[in-house]
C-alpha positions in Angstrom: 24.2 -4.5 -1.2 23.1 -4.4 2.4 19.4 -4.1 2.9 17.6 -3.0 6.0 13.5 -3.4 5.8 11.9 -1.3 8.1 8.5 -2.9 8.7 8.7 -7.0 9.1 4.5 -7.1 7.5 3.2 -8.6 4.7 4.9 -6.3 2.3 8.5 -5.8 3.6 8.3 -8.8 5.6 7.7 -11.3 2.5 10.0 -9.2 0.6 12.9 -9.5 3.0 12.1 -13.3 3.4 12.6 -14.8 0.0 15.7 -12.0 -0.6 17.3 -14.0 2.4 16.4 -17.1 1.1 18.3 -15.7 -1.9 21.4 -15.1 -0.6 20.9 -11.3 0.5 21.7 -9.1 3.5 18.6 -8.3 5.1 18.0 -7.0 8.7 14.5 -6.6 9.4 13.7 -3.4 12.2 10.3 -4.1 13.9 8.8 -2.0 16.7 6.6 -5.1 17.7 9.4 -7.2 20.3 6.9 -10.5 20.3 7.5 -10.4 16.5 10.9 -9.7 16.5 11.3 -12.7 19.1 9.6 -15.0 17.1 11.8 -13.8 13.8 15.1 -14.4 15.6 14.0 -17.3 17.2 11.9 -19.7 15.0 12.7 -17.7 11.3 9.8 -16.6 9.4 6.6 -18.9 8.8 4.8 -18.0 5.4 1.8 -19.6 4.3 -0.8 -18.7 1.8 -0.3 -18.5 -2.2 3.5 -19.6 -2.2 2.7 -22.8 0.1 4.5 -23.3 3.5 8.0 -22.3 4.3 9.8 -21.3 7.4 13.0 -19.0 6.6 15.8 -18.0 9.4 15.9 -14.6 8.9 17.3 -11.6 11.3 15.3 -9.2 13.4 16.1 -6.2 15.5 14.2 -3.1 17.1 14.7 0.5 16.6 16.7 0.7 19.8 19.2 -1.6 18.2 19.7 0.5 14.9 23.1 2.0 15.7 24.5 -1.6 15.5 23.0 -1.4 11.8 25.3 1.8 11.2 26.3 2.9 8.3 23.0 2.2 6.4 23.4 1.3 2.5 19.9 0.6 1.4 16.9 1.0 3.0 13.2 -0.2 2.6 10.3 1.7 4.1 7.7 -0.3 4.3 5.5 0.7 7.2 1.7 1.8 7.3 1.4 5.4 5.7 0.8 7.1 9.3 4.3 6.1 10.5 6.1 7.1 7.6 7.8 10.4 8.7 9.3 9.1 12.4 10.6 6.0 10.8 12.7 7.9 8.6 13.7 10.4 11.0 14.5 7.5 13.0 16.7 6.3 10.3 18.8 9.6 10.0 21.5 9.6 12.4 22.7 6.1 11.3 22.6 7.0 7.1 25.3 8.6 4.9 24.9 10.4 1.8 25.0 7.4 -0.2 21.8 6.1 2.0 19.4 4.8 -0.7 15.8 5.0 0.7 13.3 2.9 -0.9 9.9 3.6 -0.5 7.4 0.8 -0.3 4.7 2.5 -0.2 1.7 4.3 -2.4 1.5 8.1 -3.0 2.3 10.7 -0.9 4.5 8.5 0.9 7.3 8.6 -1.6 7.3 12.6 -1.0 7.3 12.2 2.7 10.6 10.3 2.0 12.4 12.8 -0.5 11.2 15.6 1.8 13.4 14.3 4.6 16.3 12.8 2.6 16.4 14.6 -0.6 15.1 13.0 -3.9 19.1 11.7 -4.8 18.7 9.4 -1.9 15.0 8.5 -2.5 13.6 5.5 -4.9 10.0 4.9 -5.6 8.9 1.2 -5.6 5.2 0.3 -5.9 4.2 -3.2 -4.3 1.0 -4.3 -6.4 1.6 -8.1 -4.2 -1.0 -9.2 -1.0 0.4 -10.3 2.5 -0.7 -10.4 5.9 1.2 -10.4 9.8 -1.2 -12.6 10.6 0.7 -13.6 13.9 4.3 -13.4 15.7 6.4 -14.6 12.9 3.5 -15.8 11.1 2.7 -13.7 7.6 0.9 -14.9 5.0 1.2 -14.4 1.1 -2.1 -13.5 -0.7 -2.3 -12.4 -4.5 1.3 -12.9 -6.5 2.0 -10.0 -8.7 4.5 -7.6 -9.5 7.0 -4.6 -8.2 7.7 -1.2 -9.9 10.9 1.0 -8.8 12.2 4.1 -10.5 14.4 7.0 -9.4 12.9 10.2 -8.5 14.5 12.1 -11.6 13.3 8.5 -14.4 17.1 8.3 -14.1 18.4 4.3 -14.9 21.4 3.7 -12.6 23.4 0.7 -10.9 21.5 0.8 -7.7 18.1 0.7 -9.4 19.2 -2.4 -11.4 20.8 -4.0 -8.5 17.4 -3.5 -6.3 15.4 -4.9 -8.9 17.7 -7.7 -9.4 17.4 -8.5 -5.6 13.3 -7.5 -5.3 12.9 -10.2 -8.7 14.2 -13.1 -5.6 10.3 -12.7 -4.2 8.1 -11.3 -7.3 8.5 -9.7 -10.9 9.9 -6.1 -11.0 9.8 -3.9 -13.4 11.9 -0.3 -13.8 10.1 3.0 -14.6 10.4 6.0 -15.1 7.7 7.4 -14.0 7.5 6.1 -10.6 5.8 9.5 -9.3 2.9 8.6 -11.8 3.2 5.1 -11.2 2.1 5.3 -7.1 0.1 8.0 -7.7 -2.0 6.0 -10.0 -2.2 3.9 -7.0 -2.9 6.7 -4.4 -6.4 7.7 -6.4 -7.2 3.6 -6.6 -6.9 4.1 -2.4 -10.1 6.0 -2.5 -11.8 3.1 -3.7 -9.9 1.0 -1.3 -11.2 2.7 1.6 -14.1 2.4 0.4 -14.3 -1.2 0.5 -13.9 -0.7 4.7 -17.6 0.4 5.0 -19.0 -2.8 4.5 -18.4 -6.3 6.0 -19.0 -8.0 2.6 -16.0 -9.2 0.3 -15.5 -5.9 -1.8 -16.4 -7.5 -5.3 -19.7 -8.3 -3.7 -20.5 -5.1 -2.2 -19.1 -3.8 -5.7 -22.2 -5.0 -7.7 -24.4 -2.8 -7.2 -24.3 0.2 -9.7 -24.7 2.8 -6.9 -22.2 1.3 -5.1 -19.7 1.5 -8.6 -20.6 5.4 -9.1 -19.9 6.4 -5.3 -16.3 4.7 -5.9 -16.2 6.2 -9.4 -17.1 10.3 -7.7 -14.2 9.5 -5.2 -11.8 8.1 -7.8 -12.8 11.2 -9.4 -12.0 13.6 -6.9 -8.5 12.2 -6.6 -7.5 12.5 -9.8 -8.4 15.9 -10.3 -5.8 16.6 -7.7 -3.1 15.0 -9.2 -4.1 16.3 -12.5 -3.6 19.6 -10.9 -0.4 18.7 -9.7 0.7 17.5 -13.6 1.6 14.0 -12.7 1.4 11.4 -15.3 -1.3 8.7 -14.3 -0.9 5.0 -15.8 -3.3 2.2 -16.1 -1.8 -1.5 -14.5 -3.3 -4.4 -14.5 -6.4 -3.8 -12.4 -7.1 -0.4 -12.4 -7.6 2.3 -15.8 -7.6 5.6 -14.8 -9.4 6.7 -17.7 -13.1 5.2 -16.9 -12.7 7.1 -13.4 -12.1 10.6 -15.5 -16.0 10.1 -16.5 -18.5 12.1 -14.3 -21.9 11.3 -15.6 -24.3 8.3 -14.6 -23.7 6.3 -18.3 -20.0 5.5 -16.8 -21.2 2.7 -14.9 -20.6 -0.2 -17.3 -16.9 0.9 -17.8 -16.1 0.9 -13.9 -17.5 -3.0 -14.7 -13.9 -3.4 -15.9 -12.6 -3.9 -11.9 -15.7 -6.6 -11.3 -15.5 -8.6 -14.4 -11.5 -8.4 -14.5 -9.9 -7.5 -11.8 -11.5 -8.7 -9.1 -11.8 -12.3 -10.0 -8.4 -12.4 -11.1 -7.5 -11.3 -7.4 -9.9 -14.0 -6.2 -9.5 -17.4 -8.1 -6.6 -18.6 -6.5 -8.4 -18.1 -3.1 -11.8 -20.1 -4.4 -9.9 -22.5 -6.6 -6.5 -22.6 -4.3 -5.0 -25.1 -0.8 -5.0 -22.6 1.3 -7.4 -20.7 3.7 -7.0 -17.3 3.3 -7.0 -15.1 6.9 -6.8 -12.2 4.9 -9.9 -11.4 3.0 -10.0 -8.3 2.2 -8.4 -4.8 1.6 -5.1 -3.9 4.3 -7.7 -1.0 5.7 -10.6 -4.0 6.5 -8.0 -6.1 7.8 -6.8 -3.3 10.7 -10.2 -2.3 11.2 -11.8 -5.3 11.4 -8.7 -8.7 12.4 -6.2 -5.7 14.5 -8.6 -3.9 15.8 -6.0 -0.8 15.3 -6.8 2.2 13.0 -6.0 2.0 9.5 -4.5 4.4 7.2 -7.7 6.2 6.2 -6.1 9.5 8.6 -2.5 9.3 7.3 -4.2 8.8 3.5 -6.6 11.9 4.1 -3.8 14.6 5.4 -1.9 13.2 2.5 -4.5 13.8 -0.2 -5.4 17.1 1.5 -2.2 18.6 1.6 -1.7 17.6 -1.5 -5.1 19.7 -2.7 -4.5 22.4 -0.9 -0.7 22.6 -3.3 -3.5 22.6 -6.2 -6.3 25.1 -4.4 -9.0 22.2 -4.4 -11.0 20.6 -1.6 -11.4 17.3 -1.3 -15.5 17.2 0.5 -16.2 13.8 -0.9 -13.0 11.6 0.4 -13.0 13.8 3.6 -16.3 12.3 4.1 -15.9 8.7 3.4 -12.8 9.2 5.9 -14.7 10.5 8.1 -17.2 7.4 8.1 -14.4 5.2 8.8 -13.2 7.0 11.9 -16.7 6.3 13.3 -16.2 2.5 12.1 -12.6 2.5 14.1 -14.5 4.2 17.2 -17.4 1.9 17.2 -19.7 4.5 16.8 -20.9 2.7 13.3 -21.1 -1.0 12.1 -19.5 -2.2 9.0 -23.0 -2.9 6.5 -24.1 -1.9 2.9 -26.0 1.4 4.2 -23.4 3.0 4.9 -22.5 3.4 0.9 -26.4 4.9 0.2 -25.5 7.5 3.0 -22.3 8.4 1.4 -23.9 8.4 -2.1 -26.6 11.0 -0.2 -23.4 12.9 0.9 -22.2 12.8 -3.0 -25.4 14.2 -4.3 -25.4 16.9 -1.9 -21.8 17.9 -2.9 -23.3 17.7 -6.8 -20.9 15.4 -7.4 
């Protein structure tokens, strides 16, 4: 199987790396030429959870995709906002047999199957860290695990071949219910983003039970909608939907479960590990804050929201956490702990 990864960053990038250590046909398409340069020219340097390794690997950009022609399999894995021209991008050099794989959380995977058609379109859910942390430099944060499924739950050859060659970097796992399966993870994004208001490590900022129930009402508010929609939320390993579904002020001690669990899992190979992690926080604190580039929070919102509007709901309390982080991204508001009180004021109002 030929693989091209659309996105050389700390998803598709590490991905692509250990499946060419492995023996497979990767061609990585990156927009950004000073990365492509270094790719082509000095391989890949990783560093972080997996030690150091430098990997020969090959690079082009999208000007150079008809020389990629006739595309076999395909791996989105590009920041939610740059989703739709990729693919379109993509079109004129893919066949009907095309497999497009997205990488990506939520609404993504319906951006894909709206262009391509869901017989062309897997799901795959990354639940692994990593970080472009410079030209050819990406590092490897928390090692976990891959799900993929086909649109329809359907088992076929490709899907077992993909996660044959995904297992070369990280466990992966087949569903089917990979519709539920990034969902799941689209609603956890609301607590995500919500991490980007402050300029304390999330688990910190996390303590305090306020803090907890403001994630817990936007949580909320994303499930509804794709409870609406009928889609079939799972648990995984660090988040439980289930806690979340609770409205009242007595929920606190379950949303515990991500501070005593989850989050030191996710952080004991940093305090306890060799390496010095760049990349402390959430992918949304990390382009706000280390790119100095905005962040998904926009291509998350108009996903959720036109999701919604599908289900005739509004979405007041993510729009306005959304909302705060455009000011972040404009400079128009500092990263600090107030900034959850104001949107737990916002909450209230909403009676939420």
């Amino acid at each position: 199987m030929r693989y091209t990864i659309v996105g050389a960053g700390g998803i598709g990038g590490l991905q692509g790396a250990w499946m060419t250590r492995a023996g497979c046909d990767i061609t990585f398409v990156e927009r950004w030429q000073e990365h492509v340069d270094a790719l082509n020219e000095n391989g890949v340097y990783v560093d972080g959870s997996r030690g150091e390794h430098r990997i020969p690997v090959k690079a082009v950009t999208p000007d150079r995709l008809p020389g990629l022609a006739p595309l076999e399999t395909v791996i989105i894995a590009v920041k939610s906002q740059d989703t739709r021209a990729a693919v379109e991008q993509l079109l004129p050099y893919s066949t009907a047999e095309t497999a497009f794989v997205s990488m990506q959380a939520g609404e993504n995977i319906h951006i894909v199957e709206e262009i391509v058609g869901a017989q062309r379109t897997i799901g795959a859910d990354p639940n692994y860290g990593g970080a472009l942390v410079d030209p050819g430099h990406l590092e490897a944060g928390f090692p976990n695990y891959i799900w993929v499924g086909e649109m329809d739950g359907a088992y076929t050859s490709r899907l077992r071949q993909l996660q044959l060659d995904l297992m070369h970097w990280t466990p992966t796992y087949v569903t089917d219910n990979i519709k539920g399966v990034v969902w799941t993870k689209f609603v956890y994004a609301s607590q995500i983003l919500l991490s980007a208001l402050t300029d304390r490590p999330s688990g910190e900022a996390m303590q305090k039970t306020k803090h907890r129930l403001v994630a817990g009402a936007l949580v909320n508010e994303a499930i509804q909608v794709a409870d609406a929609l009928g889609l079939n939320l799972v648990g995984f390993d660090f988040f439980d939907p289930e806690p979340y579904r609770r409205r009242d002020s007595g929920n606190s001690d379950a949303l515990l479960f991500w501070l005593e669990y989850a989050w030191p899992r996710h952080e004991v190979f940093r305090a306890n590990g060799f390496h010095k992690y760049v990349k402390t926080g959430s992918g949304i604190r990390w382009d706000i804050a280390h790119r100095k580039r905005g962040s998904e929070s926009t291509a998350f919102m108009k996903s959720l929201m036109r999701s919604a509007q599908q289900a005739g709901m509004e979405m007041p309390l993510n729009r306005a956490l959304v909302d705060m982080i455009h000011e972040i991204e404009s400079g128009e508001r500092p990263l600090k702990d107030e900034n959850f009180d104001e949107l737990a004021d916002a909450i209230r109002q909403h009676g939420a």
